[in-house]
C-alpha positions as CSV (number, residue, x, y, z in Angstrom):
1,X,-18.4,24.1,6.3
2,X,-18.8,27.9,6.1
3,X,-19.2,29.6,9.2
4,X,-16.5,27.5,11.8
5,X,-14.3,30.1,13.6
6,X,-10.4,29.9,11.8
7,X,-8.2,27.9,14.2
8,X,-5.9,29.5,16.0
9,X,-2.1,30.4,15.0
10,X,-0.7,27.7,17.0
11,X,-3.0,25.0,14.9
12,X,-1.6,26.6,11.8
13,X,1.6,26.5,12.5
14,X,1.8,23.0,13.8
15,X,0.1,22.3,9.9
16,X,2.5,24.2,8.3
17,X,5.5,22.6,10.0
18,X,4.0,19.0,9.6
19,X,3.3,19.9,5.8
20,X,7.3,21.6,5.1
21,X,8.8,18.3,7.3
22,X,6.4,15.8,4.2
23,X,8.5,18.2,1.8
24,X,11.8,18.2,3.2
25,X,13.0,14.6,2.3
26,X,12.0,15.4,-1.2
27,X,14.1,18.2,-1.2
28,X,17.0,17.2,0.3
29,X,16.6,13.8,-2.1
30,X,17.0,16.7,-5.1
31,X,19.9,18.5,-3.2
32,X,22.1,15.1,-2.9
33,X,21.5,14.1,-6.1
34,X,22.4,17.1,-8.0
35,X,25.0,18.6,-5.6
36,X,27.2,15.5,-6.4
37,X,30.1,14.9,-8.9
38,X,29.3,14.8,-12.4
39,X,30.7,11.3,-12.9
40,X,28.4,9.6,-10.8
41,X,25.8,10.2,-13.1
42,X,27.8,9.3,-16.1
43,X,28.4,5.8,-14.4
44,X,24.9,5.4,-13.3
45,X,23.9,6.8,-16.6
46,X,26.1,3.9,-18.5
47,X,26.0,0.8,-15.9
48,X,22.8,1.2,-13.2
49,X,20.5,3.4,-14.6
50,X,19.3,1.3,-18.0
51,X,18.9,-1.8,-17.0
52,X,17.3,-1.4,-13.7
53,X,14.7,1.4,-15.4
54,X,14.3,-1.1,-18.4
55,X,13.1,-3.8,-15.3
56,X,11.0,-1.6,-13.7
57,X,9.4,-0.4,-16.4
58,X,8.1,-4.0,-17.3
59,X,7.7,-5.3,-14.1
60,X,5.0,-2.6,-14.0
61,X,4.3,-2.9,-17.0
62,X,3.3,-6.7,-16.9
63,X,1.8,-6.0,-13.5
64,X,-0.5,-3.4,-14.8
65,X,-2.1,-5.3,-17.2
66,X,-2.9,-8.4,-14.7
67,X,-4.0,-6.2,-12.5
68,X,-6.5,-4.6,-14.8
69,X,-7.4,-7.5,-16.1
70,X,-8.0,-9.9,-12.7
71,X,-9.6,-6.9,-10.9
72,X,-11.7,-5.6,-13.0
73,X,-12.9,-8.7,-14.4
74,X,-13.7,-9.9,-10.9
75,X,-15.5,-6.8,-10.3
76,X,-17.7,-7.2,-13.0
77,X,-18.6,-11.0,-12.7
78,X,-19.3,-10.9,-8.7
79,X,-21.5,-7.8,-9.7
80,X,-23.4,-9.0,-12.9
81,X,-23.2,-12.6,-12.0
82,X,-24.8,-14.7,-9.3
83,X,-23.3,-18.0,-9.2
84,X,-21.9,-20.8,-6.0
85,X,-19.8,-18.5,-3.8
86,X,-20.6,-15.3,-5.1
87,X,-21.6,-13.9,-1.6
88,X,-17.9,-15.2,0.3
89,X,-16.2,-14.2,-3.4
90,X,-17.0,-10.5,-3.1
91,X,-15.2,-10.1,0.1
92,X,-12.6,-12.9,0.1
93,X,-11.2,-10.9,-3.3
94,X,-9.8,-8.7,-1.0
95,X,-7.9,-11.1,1.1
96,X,-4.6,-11.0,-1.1
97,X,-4.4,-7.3,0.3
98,X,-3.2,-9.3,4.0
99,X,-0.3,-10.3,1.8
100,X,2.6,-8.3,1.4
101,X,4.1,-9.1,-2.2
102,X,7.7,-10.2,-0.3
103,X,5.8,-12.8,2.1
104,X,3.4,-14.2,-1.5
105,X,7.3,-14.1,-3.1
106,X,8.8,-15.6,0.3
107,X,6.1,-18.9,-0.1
108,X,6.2,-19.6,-3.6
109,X,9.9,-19.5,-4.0
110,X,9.4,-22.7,-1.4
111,X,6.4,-24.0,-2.7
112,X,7.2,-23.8,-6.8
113,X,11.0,-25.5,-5.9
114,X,12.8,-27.8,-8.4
115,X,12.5,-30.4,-5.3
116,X,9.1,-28.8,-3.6
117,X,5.7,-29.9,-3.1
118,X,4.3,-28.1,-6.0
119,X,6.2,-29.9,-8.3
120,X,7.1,-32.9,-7.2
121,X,3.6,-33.8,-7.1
122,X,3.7,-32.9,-10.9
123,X,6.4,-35.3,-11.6
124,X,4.5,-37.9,-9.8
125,X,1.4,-37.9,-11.3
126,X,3.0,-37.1,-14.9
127,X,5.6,-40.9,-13.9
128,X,8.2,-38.8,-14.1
129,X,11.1,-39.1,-11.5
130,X,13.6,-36.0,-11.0
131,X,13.3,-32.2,-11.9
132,X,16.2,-33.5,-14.7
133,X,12.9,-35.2,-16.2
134,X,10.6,-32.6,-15.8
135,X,10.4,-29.0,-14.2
136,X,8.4,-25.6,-14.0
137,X,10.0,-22.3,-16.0
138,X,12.0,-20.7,-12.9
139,X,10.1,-18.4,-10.7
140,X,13.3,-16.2,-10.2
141,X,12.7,-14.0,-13.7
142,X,10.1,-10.9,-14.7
143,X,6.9,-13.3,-15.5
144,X,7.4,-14.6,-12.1
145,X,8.0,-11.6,-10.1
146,X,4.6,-10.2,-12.5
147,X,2.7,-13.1,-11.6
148,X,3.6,-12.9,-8.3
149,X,3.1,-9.2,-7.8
150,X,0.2,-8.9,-9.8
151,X,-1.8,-11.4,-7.8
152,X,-1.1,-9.3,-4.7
153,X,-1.7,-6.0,-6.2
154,X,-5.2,-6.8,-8.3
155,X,-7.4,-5.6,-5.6
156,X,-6.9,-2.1,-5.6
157,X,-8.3,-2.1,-9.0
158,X,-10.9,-4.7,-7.6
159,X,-11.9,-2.4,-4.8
160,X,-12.1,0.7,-6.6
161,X,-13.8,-1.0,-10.0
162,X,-16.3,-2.9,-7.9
163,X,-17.3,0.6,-5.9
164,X,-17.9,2.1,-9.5
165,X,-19.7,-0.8,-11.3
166,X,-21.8,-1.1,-8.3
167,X,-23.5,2.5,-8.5
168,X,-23.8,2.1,-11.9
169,X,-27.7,2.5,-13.1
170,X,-29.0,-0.5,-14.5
171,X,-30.7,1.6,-17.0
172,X,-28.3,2.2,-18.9
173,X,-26.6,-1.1,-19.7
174,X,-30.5,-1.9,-20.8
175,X,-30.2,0.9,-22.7
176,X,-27.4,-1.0,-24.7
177,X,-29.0,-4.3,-25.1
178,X,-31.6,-3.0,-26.5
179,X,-29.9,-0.8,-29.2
180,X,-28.4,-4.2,-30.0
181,X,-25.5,-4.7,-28.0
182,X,-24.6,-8.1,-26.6
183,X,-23.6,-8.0,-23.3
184,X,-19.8,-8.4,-24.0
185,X,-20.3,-5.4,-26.2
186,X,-22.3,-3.3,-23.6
187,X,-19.4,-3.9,-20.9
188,X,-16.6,-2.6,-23.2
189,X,-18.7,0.3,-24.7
190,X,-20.8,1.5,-21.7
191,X,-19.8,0.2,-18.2
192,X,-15.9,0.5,-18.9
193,X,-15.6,3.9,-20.2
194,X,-17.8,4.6,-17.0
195,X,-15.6,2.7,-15.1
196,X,-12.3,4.6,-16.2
197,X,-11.8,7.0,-13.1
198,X,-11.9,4.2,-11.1
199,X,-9.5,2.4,-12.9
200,X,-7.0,4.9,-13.5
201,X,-7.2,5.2,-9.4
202,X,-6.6,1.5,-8.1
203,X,-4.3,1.6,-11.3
204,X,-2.0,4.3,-10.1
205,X,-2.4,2.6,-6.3
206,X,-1.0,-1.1,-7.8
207,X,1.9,0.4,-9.7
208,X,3.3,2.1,-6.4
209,X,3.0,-0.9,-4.5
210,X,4.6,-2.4,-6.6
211,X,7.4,0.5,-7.2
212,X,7.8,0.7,-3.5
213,X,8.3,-3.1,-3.5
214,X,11.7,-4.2,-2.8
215,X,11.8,-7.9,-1.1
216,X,9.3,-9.7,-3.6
217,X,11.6,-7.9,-6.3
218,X,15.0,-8.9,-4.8
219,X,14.0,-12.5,-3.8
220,X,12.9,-13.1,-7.5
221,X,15.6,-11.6,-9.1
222,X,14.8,-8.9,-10.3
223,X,16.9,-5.7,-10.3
224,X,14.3,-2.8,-10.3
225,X,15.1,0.9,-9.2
226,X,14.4,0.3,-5.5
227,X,16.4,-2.4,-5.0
228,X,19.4,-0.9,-6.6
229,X,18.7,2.2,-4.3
230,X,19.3,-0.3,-1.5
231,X,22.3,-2.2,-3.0
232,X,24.1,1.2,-4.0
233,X,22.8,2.8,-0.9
234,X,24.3,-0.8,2.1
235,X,26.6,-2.1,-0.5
236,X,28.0,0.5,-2.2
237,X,27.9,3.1,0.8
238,X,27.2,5.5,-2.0
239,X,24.5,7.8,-0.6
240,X,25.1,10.2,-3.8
241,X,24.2,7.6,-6.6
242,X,21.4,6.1,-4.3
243,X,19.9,9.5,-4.3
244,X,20.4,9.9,-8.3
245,X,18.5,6.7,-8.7
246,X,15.7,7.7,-6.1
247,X,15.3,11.0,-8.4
248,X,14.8,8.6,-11.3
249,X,12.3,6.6,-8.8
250,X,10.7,10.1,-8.4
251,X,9.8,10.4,-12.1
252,X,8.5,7.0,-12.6
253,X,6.0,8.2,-9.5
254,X,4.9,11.2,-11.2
255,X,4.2,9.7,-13.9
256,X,2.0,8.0,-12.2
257,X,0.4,10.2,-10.3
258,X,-0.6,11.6,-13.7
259,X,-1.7,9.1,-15.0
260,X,-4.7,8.6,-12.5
261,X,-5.4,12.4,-12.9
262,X,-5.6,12.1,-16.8
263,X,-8.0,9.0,-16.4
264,X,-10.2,10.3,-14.1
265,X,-9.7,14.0,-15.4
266,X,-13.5,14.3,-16.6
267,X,-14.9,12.6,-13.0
268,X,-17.9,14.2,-12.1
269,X,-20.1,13.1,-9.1
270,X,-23.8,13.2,-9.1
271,X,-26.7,11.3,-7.0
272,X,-27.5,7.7,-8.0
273,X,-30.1,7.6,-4.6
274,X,-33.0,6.8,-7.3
275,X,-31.4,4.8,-9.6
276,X,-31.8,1.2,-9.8
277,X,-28.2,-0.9,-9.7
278,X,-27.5,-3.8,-11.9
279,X,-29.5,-6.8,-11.1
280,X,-27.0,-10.1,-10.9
281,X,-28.0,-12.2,-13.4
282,X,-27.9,-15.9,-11.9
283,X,-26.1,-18.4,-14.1
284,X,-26.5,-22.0,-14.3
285,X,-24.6,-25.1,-14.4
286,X,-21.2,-25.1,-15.9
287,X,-21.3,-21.3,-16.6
288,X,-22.0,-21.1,-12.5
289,X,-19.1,-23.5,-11.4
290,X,-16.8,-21.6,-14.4
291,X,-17.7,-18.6,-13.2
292,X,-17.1,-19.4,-9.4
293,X,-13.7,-21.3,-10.4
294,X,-13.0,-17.6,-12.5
295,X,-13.4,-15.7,-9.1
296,X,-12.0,-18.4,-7.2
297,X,-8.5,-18.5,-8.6
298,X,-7.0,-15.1,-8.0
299,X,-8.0,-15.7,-4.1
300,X,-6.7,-19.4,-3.9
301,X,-3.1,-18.1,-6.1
302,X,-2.8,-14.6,-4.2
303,X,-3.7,-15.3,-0.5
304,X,-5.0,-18.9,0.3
305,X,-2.0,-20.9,-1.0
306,X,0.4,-19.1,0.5
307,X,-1.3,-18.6,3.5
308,X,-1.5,-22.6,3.8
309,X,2.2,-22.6,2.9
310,X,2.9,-20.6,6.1
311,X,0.7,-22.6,8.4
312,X,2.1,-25.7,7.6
313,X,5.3,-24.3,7.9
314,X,4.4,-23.2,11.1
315,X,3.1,-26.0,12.5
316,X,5.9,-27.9,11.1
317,X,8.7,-25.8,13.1
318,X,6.3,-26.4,16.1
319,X,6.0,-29.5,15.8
320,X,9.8,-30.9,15.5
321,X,10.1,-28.8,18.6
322,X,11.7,-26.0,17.4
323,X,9.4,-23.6,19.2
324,X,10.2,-20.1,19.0
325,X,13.4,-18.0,19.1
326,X,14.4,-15.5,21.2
327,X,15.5,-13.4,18.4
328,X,11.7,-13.6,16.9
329,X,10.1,-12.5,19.8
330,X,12.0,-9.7,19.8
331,X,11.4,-8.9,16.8
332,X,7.5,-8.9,17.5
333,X,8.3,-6.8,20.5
334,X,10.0,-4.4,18.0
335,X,7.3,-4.5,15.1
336,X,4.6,-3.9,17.6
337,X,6.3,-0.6,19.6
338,X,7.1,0.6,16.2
339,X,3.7,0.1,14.8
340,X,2.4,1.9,18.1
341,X,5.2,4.7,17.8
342,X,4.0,5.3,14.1
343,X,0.2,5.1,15.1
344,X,0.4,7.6,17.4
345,X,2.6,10.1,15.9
346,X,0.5,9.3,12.6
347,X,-2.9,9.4,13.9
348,X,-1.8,12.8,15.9
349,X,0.0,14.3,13.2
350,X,-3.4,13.8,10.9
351,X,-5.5,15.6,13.6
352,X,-3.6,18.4,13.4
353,X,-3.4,19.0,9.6
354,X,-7.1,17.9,9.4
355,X,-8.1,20.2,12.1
356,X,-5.9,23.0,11.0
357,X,-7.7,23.4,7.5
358,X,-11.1,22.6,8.5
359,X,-12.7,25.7,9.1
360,X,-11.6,27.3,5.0
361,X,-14.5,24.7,3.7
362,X,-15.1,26.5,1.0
363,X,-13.7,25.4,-2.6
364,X,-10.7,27.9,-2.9
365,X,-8.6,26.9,0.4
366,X,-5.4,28.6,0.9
367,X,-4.5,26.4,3.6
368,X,-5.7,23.2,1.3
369,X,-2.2,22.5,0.5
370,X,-0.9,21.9,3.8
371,X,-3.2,18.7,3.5
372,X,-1.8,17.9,0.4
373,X,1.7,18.0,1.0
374,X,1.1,16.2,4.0
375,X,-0.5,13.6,2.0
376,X,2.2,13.7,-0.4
377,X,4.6,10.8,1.4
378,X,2.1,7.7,0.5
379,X,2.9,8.5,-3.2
380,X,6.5,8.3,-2.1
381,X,8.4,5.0,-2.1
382,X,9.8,4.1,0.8
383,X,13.8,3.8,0.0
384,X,12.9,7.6,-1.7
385,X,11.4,8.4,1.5
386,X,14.9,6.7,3.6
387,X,17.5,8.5,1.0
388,X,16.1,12.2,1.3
389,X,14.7,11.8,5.4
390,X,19.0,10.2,6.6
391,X,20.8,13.3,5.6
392,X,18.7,15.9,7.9
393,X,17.6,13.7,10.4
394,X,21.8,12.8,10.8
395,X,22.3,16.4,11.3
396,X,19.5,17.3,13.5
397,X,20.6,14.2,15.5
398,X,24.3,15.1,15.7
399,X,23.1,18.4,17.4
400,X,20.9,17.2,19.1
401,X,23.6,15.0,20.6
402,X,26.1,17.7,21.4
403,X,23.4,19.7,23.4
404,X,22.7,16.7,25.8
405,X,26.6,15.5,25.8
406,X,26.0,11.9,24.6
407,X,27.9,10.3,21.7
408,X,26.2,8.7,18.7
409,X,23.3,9.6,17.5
410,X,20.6,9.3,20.1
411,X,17.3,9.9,18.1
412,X,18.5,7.0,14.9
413,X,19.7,4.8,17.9
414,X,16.2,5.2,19.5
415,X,14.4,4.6,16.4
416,X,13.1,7.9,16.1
417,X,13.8,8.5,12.9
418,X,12.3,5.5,11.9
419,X,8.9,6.3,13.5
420,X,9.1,9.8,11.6
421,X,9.7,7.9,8.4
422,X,6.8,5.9,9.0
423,X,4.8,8.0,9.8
424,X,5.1,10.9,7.2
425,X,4.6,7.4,4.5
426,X,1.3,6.9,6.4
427,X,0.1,10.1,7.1
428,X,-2.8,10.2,4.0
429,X,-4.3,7.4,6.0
430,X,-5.9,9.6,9.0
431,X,-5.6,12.8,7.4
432,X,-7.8,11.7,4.7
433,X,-10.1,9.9,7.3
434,X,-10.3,12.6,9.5
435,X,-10.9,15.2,7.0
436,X,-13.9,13.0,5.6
437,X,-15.4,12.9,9.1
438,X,-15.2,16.8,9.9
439,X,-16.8,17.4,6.5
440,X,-20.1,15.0,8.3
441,X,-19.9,16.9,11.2
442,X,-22.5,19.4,11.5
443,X,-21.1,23.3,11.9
444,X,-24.0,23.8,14.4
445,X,-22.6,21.7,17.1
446,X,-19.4,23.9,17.6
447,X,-21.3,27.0,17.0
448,X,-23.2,26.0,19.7
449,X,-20.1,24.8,21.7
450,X,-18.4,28.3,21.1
451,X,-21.3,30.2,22.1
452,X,-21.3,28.3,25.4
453,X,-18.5,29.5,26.0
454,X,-15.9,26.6,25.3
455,X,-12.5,27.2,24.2
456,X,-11.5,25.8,20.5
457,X,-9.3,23.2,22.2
458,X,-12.0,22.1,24.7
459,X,-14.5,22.1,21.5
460,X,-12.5,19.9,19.6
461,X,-12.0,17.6,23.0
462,X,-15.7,17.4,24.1
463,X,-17.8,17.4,21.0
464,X,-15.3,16.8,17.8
465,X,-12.9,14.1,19.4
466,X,-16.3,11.9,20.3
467,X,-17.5,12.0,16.7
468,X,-14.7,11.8,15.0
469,X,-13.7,8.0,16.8
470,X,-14.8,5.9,13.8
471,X,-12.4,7.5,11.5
472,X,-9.6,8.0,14.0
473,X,-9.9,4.4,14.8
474,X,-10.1,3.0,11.4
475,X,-7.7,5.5,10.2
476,X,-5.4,4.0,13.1
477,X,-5.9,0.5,12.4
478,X,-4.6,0.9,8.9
479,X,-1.3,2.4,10.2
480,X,-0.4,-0.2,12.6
481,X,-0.9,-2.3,10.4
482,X,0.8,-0.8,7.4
483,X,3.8,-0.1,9.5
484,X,3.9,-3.9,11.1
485,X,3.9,-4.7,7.0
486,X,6.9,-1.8,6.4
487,X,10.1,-3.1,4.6
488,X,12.3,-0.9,2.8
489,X,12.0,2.0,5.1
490,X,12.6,-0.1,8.4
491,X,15.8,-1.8,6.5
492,X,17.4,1.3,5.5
493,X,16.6,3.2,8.8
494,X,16.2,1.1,11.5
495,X,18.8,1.1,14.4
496,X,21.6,-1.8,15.0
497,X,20.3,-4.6,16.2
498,X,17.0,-4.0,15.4
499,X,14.9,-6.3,14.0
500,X,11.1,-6.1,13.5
501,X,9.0,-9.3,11.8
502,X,9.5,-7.7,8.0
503,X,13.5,-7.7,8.4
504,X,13.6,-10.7,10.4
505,X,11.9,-12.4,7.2
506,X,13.9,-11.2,4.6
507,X,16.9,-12.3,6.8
508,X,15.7,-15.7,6.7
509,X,14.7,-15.4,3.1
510,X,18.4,-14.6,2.2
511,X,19.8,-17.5,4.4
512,X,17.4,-19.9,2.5
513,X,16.2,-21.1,5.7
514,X,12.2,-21.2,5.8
515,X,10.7,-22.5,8.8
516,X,11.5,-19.7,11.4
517,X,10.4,-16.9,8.4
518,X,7.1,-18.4,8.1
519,X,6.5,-17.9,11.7
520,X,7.4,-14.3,11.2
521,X,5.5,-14.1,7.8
522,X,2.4,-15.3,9.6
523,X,2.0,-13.2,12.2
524,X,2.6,-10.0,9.4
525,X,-0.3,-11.6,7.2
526,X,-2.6,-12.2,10.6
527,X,-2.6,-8.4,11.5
528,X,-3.3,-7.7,7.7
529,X,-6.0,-9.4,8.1
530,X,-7.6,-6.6,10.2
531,X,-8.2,-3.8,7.9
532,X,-9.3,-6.5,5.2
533,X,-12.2,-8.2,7.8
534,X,-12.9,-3.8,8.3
535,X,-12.9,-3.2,4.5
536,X,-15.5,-6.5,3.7
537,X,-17.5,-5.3,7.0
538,X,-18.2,-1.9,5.6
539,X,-19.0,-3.0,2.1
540,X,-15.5,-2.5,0.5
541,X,-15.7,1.0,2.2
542,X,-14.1,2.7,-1.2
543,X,-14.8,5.6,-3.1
544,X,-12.8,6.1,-6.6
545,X,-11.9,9.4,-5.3
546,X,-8.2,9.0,-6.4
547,X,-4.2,9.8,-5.1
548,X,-4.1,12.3,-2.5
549,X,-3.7,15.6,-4.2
């Protein structure tokens, strides 16, 4: 984009100070962690620390594989293969992504009871009478929290796999065949190693879902690093050791942040416009109905079971005349301004750091970095995000307080903070969005605007702002919906008596009491269904063009 006028100082400045307020939780995490007493680090070291790293690192572990392994073989059969169902497949292997892991963990913890349907119906077609007679391994342990996870999780590597295998030339899998490859052998020895950037991307995506995941983990059992963050953090009231074990958190995320650059460190792009895609093979008989059963089963497990679950349950609360509480529609009322609160200061906040850097375009951009630390808070769970955001915002707050004369703390009590939380989580959403839709924009048009005399301001306003609405929009709709979804941040930050549909479910979840939370749990996974019906619309809309950087 050589040849745009630099923005003005004001522009930069904004960038600079949305870019330093990404960083400052971050540093502040580092500052409370190593500022405090040796010995809480010596009992973390001995009593937290080992055990809760040892689960993590299988839960992600176990996760990593299943997701590798049910993404990318989806990917490949709904793109090789043409079989029943294949044209409803390749977009309804996306629906899981509606499906935060907590509500999927939420359902089958009902569902997969001693006493439930699942199996009961077992027992009764096996003659059996009692769970004494017969009864499932317990979902409440590490193969169940990685079944349960990695059937949420698999379509990033889905999305990102299918993209790749898609622009794939056909020519060269031929190539393999006829050298003498079979086509299990051409798949492993051409189209995966192709495939690797791709991987490593919705790889590295998964594994900090599921890092940031803190109800699916805690209902299930399992004590991870985020949810002993939380317990040390409410239980404990030990800020210091919850920000030791969020700087442990932090190492697990670079790590994977790494990891996605080493696998896709040799990515090069080039133009597939004349090269002919693979050609889906169409399959007969049983390998058809196998094949559609093979796609079929990571959509039925990860989204349409429990989504049948939490209508039933539903309708069932409905229909005994329970209607709905007071307490839940509040709780919509509160998910919904917070999901607008973070929208806006999101979608804003992107503009800004999008607009600000624009006009460098060329490959060496000083400015570049303000976009990447701005993008930096996706890569950041969101009880790291909590534990390094509470100590400045407190501060700021309590000033802030004494200035106007009121006691407490005005901005936390107001939700503020939790918006800005939010919203610096969510901020690679538009920025990336925006950034991709100034980069289409010709330089021409505000040359031409400028030379008309318009002011930068009114450029961006009358010709930018119109262009650019796709991209806000759809950049928009992801964070409204992301935030509705938002669990460990809004439990850790939110104000007193605030309750949005996330912690009203994960109340209910710990009282054992089901039919209100699946009210609550199926509004969450209605919105999700937004960006998912966007996604499928625009052809999976994905480029393996990794983490923000």
């Amino acid at each position: 984009m050589t040849g745009l006028r630099p923005v003005g100082p004001v522009w930069r400045a904004a960038s600079v100070c949305i870019a330093l307020g990404v960083l400052a939780p971050v540093l502040n995490l580092a500052w409370l962690a190593f500022g405090a007493d040796l010995s809480h680090w010596t009992h973390l070291a001995r009593h937290v620390l080992p055990q809760a790293a040892l689960n993590t690192a299988l839960l992600l572990a176990g996760v990593g594989v299943l997701v590798l392994l049910i993404g990318t073989g989806c990917a490949w059969l709904v793109t090789v293969c043409d079989f029943p169902g294949r044209r409803v497949l390749h977009w309804a292997l996306l629906l899981p992504l509606a499906m935060p892991t907590y509500i999927v963990a939420f359902a089958y913890l009902d569902l997969l009871h001693p006493i439930g349907p699942v199996q009961g119906a077992i027992r009764w077609a096996l003659g059996f009478d009692s769970p004494r007679q017969f009864r499932l391994p317990d979902l409440r342990s590490m193969p169940g929290a990685i079944l349960v996870l990695g059937f949420v999780l698999y379509p990033y590597v889905y999305m990102t796999a299918r993209a790749m295998f898609m622009t794939q030339p056909a020519h060269l899998m031929e190539a393999a065949r006829t050298l003498g490859e079979n086509a299990a052998g051409a798949f492993f020895r051409v189209a995966l190693p192709l495939a690797r950037p791709a991987l490593a991307v919705g790889l590295s995506l998964a594994l900090l879902e599921a890092l940031n995941d803190i109800g699916a983990s805690e209902f299930l059992g399992i004590q991870t690093l985020t949810v002993a963050v939380y317990t040390t953090w409410i239980t404990r009231s030990d800020l210091a050791g919850a920000a030791q074990i969020a700087c442990a958190m932090l190492v697990v995320v670079v790590a994977l942040v790494l990891l996605e650059r080493h696998g896709r460190r040799h990515q090069r792009f080039g133009s597939a416009q004349r090269m002919r895609a693979i050609e889906p093979r169409r399959l007969h008989g049983a390998a058809a109905w196998l094949a559609c059963i093979a796609a079929a089963l990571p959509v039925v497990i990860g989204f349409v079971a429990p989504a049948l679950y939490l209508l039933w349950e539903t309708a069932k609360r409905l229909r005994l005349g329970g209607g709905i509480s007071d307490g839940l529609l509040a709780s919509l009322g509160n998910t919904l301004a917070l999901a607008a609160g973070v929208t806006v200061t999101t979608v804003a906040a992107g503009l800004v750091v999008a607009w600000a850097v624009r006009s460098q375009g060329s490959t060496i951009n000083p400015a570049r970095w303000q976009a990447r630390a701005a993008t930096l808070g996706y890569a950041l769970p969101g009880t790291v995000l909590a534990i390094g955001l509470l100590t400045p915002a407190l501060g700021f707050d309590a000033l802030l307080g004494s200035l106007l004369r009121q006691e407490g703390l005005p901005l936390m009590s107001a939700g503020i903070v939790l918006v800005v939380a939010c919203a610096i989580r969510f901020l690679a959403m538009p920025v990336g969005g925006i950034e991709a839709g100034l980069a289409r924009i010709p330089p021409a048009l505000e040359q031409a605007s400028r030379l008309l005399g318009e002011s930068a301001a009114g450029t961006l306003r009358r010709v930018h702002l119109p262009l650019l609405r796709p991209a806000i929009a759809a950049g928009a709709l992801l964070v409204f919906v992301d935030a509705m979804k938002e669990l460990p941040a809004t439990l850790l930050l939110r104000p007193a008596n605030f309750d949005t549909l996330a912690t009203w479910l994960y109340a209910e979840a710990a009282r054992g009491t089901y039919e209100e939370g699946a009210i609550a749990a199926l509004a969450i996974v209605a919105a999700g269904l937004l960006p998912v019906m966007l996604l499928a619309r625009n052809g999976l809309g994905v480029r393996a063009e990794g983490l923000p950087e």
